[in-house]
C-alpha positions in Angstrom: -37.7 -111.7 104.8 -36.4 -114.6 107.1 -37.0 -118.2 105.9 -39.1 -119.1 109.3 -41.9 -115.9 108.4 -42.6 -117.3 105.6 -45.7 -119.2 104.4 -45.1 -122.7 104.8 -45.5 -123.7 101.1 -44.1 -120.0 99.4 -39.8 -121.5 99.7 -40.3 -124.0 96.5 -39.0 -127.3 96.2 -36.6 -126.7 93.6 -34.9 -123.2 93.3 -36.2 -120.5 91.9 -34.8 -117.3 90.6 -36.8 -114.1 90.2 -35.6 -111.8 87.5 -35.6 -108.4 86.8 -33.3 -106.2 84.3 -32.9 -102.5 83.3 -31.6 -101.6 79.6 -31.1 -98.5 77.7 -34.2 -99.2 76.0 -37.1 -102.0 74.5 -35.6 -102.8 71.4 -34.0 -106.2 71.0 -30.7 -106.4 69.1 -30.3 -103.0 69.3 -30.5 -101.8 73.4 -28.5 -103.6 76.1 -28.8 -104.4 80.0 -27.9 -102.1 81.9 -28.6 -103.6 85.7 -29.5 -107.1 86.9 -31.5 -108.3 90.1 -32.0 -111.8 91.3 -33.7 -112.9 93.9 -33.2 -116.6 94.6 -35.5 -118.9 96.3 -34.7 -122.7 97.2 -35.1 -125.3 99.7 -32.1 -123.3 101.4 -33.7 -120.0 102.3 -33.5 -116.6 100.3 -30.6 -114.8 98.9 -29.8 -111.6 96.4 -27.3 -110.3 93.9 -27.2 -107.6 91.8 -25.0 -105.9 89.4 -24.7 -102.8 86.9 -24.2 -103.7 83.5 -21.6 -101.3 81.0 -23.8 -101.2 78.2 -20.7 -99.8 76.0 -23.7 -97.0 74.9 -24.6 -94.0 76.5 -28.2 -94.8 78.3 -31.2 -91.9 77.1 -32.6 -89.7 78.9 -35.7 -90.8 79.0 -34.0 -93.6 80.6 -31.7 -91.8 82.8 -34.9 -89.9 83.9 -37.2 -93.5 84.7 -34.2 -95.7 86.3 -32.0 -92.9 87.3 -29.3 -94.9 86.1 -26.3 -92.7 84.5 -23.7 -93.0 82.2 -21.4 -92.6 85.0 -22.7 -95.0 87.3 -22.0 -97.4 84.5 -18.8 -96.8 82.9 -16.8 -98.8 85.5 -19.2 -101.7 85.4 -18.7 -105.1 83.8 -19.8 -105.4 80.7 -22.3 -109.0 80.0 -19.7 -111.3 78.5 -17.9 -110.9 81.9 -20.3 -111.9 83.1 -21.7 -114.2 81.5 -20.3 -117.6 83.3 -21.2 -116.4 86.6 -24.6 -115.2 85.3 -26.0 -118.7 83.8 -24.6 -120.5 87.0 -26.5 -118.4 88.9 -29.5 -119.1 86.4 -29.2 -122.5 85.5 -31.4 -125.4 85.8 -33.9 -122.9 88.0 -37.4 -121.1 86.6 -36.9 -118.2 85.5 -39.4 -115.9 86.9 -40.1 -112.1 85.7 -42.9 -109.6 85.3 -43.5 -109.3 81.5 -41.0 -112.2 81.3 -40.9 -111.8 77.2 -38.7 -108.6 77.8 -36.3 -110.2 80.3 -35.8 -113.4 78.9 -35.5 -112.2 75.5 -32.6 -109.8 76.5 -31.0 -112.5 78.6 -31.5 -114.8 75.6 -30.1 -112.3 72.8 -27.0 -111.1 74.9 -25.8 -115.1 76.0 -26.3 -115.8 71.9 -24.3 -112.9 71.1 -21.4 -114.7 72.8 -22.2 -118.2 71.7 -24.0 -119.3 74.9 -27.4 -121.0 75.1 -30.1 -119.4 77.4 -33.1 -121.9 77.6 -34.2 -122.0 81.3 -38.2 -122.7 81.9 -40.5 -119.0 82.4 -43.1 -117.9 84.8 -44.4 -114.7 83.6 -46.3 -112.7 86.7 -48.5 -110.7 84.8 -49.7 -114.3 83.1 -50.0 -115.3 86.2 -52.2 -112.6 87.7 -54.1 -112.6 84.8 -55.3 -116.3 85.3 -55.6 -116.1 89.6 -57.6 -113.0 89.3 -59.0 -112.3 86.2 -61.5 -110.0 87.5 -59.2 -107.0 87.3 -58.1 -105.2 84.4 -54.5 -104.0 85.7 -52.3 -106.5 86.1 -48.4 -104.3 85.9 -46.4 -103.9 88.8 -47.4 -101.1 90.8 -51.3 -102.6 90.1 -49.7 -105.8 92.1 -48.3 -103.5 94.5 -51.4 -101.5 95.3 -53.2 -104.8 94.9 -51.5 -106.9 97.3 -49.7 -104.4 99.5 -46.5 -105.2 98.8 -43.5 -102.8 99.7 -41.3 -101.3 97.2 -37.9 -100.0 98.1 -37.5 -98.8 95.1 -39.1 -98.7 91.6 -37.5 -99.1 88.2 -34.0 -100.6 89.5 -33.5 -104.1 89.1 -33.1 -105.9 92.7 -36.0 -103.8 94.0 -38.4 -105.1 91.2 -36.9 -108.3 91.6 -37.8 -108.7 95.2 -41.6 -107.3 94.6 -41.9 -110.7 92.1 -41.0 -112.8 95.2 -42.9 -110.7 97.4 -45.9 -111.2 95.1 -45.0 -114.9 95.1 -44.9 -115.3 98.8 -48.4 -113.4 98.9 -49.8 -116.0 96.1 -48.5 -118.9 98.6 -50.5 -117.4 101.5 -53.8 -116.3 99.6 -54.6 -119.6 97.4 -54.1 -123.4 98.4 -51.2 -124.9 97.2 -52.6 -127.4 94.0 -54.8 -124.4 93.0 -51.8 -122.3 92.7 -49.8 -125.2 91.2 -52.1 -125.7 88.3 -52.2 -121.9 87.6 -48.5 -121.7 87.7 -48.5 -125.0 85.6 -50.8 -123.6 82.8 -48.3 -120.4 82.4 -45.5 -121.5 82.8 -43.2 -121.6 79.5 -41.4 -124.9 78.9 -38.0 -123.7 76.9 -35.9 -126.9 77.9 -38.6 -129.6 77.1 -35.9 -132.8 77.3 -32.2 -133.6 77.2 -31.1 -131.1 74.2 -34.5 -130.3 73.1 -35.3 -126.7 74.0 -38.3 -124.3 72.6 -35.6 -122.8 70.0 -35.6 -126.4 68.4 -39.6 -126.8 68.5 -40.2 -123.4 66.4 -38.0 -125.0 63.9 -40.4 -127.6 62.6 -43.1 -127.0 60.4 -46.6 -126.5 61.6 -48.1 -128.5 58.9 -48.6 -132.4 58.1 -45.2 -134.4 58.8 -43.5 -137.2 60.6 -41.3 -137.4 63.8 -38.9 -139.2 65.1 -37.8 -139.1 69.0 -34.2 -140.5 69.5 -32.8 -141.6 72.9 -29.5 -143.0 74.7 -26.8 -144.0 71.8 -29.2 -142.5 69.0 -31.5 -145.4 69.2 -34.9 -144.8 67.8 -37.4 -144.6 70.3 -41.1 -143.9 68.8 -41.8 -142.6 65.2 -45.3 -140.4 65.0 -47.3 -138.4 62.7 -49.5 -135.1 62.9 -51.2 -133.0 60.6 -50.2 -130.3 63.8 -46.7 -131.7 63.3 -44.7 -128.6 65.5 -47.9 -128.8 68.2 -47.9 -132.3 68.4 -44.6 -133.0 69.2 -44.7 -130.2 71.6 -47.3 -132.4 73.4 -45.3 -134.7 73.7 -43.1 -133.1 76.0 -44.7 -130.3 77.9 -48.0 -129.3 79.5 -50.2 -130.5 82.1 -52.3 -132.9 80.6 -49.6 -135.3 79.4 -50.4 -139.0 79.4 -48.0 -141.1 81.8 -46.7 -142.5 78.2 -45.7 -139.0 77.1 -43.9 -138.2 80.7 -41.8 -141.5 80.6 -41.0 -140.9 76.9 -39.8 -137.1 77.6 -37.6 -139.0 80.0 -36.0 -141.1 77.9 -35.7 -138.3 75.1 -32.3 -137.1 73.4 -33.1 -135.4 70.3 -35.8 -135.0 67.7 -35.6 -135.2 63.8 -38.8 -134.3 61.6 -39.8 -134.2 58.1 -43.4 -132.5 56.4 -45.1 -134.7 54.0 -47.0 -132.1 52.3 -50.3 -133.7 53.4 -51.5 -136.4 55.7 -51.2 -139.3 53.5 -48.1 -138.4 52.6 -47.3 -138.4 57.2 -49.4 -141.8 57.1 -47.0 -143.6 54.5 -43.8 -142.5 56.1 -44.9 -143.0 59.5 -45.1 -147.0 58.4 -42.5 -146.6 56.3 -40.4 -145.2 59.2 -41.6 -147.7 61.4 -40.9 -150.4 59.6 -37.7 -149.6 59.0 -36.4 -148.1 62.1 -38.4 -150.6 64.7 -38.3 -147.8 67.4 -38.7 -149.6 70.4 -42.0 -147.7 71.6 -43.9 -148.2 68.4 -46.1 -151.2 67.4 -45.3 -152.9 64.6 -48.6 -153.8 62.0 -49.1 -157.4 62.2 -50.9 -159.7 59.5 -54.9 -160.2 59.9 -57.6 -162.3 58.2 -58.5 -159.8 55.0 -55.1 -158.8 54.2 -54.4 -159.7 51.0 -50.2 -160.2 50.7 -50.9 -161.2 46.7 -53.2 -158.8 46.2 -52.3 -157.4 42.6 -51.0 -154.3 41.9 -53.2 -152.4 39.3 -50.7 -150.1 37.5 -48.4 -150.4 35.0 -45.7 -149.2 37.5 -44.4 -146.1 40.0 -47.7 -143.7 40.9 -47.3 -140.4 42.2 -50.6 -139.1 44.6 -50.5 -135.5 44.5 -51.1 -133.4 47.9 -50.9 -129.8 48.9 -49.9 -128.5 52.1 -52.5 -126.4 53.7 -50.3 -123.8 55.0 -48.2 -123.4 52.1 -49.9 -124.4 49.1 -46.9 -126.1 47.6 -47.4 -129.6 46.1 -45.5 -133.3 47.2 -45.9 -136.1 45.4 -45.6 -139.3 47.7 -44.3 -142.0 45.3 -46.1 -145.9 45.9 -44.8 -149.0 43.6 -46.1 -152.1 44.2 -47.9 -151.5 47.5 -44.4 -150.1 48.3 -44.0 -146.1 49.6 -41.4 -145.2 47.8 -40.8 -141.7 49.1 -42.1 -138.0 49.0 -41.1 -135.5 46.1 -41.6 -131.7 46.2 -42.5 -131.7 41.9 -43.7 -134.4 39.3 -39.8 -134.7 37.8 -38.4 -135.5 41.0 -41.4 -138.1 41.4 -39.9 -139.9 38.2 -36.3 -139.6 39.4 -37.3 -141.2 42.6 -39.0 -144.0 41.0 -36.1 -144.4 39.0 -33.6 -144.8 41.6 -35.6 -146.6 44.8 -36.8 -149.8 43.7 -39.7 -151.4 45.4 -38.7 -154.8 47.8 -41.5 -156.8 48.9 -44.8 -156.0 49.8 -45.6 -153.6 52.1 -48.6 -154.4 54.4 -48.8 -150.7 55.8 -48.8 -149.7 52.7 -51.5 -151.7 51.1 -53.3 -151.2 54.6 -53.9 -147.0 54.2 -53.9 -146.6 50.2 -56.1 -149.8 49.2 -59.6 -147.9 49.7 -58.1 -145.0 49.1 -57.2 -145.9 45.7 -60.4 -148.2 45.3 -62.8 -145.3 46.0 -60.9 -143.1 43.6 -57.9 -141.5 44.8 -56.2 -139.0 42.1 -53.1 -140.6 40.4 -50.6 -139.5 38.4 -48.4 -142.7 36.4 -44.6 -142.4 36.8 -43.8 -144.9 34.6 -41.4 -143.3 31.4 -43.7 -144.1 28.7 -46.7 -142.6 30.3 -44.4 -139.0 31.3 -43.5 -138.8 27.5 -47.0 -138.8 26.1 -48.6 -136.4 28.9 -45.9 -134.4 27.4 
C-alpha cells in the first residue's frame, strides 16, 4: 500500500519493523529459522525484505506440509550468521513488532547469542494488543485478525506474507481508534528490552526479586542515585520503563549507564546500606540526611561491642546478619561467623546519623540481637 492511502497517523514517527519467521519447529535451542519477513515502516514510507534461512537440518514434515517450505528450497540459502550483520541493521534501534512476539523474538534472540551478538530491541506483541483494544472477543490469532478486520492475506504461513498482515492490522488499528487511545494501549504492551544506555531486560532478570539496594551509574561511572526496595528487581525496573513514570524517573533513565545491586536479606538490612551507600558515594541525585533538633550525636552506645540483627529473606528463607558498631553499619553477612569476621576487620569511624536515625527505636522497642563481640561468641558456644 502507497504512503499517501494511508491513515494519516498509521506511518509512525520512528521506524518500525514488523516481524515474522518460519522454523523447523517451536522448540528453542533445538529448531532453527528457516524464513524471515520484514516489513518496515518509518517516517520514509513502506518497504520489504525477505529471505530463506539454511537451517543446516532437514525441516519435518509436519512442517513442510504447514509452510510448504522444503529441504530443497533451502539448501542454497544463507545460513543466520551470514546474515546476521545485515539482519540487526535492519532491526536495530526500531520496535520490534510480531504476532505471538515471545516465539520470534526468542528465536531472533537465541540465534544472534549463538554467534556472540546482542538482540535487545523494544516488543509489540499483536495478539497483547488485540487482547487489550478488544477484549470482548475470545480469538485473538491471526486468521481471527484476518476474518476480524478484513485484512487480505496473500499467503499464510510464509514469513513476508504474515509479516505484512501485522502492518495491515496496524494500519487498521490507526484508522479504527484515536491516536492517544491507541498510544496508551500500545504503551501498556509494549515490552521495554533496552531500558537505558547498556541496560537491557537480560540485565533486569538478573537481580534478585527480594529486599536489596541499587545503585544507578552515569557518564564517567559517577554515581548518580542510590535506592532501596523490598521489590528490588520491580523497583528498579520502574525506574526505567512504563507509562506512569515520574518526570524524575524519565530524566534519570536519561542520564543512566549502568546499574549495580546488592540483596540485604531483609529491609533493614536495604535501609542501613542505602545510608551507608549514600553517605559514602554522595550520588548526585540523592539527599544527603542532615542534623535536626532530637538527634542525639553523643547518644551512648548500649553494647559491649559489634551486634549482629538477624533477618530472613522472604523469598529464600536464607538468613543475613547486618553488622552495627557504634551507631555504625558495618556491613551485611550471609552466617553468624562471617558476622564476627566482619566485625573484626571493619572498624567503626564516627558516628553515623543514618544509622542511629533507622535502628534507635528499633532497638529501644526490642529488636532481636545477637553480640559479636569474642568473649560473648565463646560462651554461646
Amino acid at each position: 500500500m502507497r504512503p499517501d492511502f494511508l491513515p494519516e497517523s498509521a506511518l509512525p514517527a520512528d521506524p518500525v519493523v514488523f516481524v515474522d519467521l518460519e522454523t523447523t519447529g517451536g522448540t528453542f535451542g533445538v529448531d532453527r529459522i528457516t524464513e524471515i519477513g520484514i516489513v518496515e515502516a518509518g517516517p520514509q514510507g513502506v518497504s520489504q525484505w525477505t529471505t530463506l534461512v539454511n537451517p543446516g537440518r532437514p525441516i519435518p514434515a509436519f512442517v513442510r506440509q504447514l509452510t510448504g517450505i522444503h529441504d530443497s528450497m533451502v539448501r542454497d540459502a544463507p545460513t543466520f550468521e551470514q546474515l546476521a550483520s545485515d539482519l540487526m541493521e535492519r532491526m536495530s534501534g526500531r520496535l520490534f513488532v510480531a504476532h505471538n512476539a515471545h516465539f520470534d523474538h526468542g528465536f531472533l534472540k537465541g540465534d544472534f547469542r549463538r554467534i556472540g551478538m546482542r538482540f535487545s530491541p523494544d516488543v509489540l506483541c499483536t495478539v497483547q494488543l488485540s487482547r487489550a483494544i478488544y477484549p470482548q472477543e475470545a480469538r485473538h490469532g491471526l486468521d481471527a485478525l484476518v476474518e476480524r478486520h478484513a485484512l487480505l492475506p496473500s499467503a499464510r504461513h510464509r514469513a513476508l506474507a504474515d509479516a505484512d498482515l501485522l502492518w495491515q492490522f496496524w494500519q487498521h488499528l490507526h484508522g479504527a481508534h484515536p491516536s492517544d487511545v491507541l498510544r496508551a494501549h500500545m504503551e501498556r504492551v509494549t515490552r521495554r528490552f533496552q531500558l537505558a544506555a547498556h541496560i537491557d531486560e537480560d540485565t533486569i532478570e538478573c537481580i534478585p526479586a527480594g529486599c536489596g539496594v541499587y545503585t544507578f551509574y552515569g557518564d564517567d561511572d559517577l554515581p548518580l542515585y542510590v535506592g532501596r526496595s523490598v521489590r528490588l528487581r520491580q523497583r528498579v525496573r520502574s525506574h526505567l520503563t512504563g507509562p506512569r513514570r515520574s518526570a524524575k524517573d524519565m530524566r534519570l533513565a536519561a542520564l543512566v549507564r549502568r546499574v549495580e545491586w546488592k540483596a540485604t536479606g531483609g529491609e533493614i538490612g536495604a535501609m542501613l546500606a542505602e545510608a551507608h551507600m549514600v553517605a559514602t558515594l554522595r550520588p548526585s541525585l540523592n539527599r544527603v540526611s542532615k542534623s535536626r533538633a532530637g538527634d542525639a550525636r553523643g547518644a551512648p552506645w548500649l553494647h559491649a561491642g559489634a551486634i549482629g540483627i538477624e533477618e530472613r529473606d522472604a523469598s529464600t528463607g536464607e538468613p543475613a546478619w547486618h553488622v552495627v558498631d557504634n551507631w555504625q553499619y558495618l556491613g551485611t553477612a550471609g552466617t553468624l561467623a562471617e558476622a564476627r569476621t566482619l566485625c573484626t576487620s571493619a572498624k567503626p569511624n564516627a558516628f553515623d546519623l543514618a544509622t542511629y536515625r533507622i535502628l534507635a527505636e528499633r532497638l529501644s522497642r526490642g529488636l532481636a540481637i545477637t553480640p559479636l563481640a569474642l568473649d560473648a561468641l565463646v560462651s554461646a558456644t
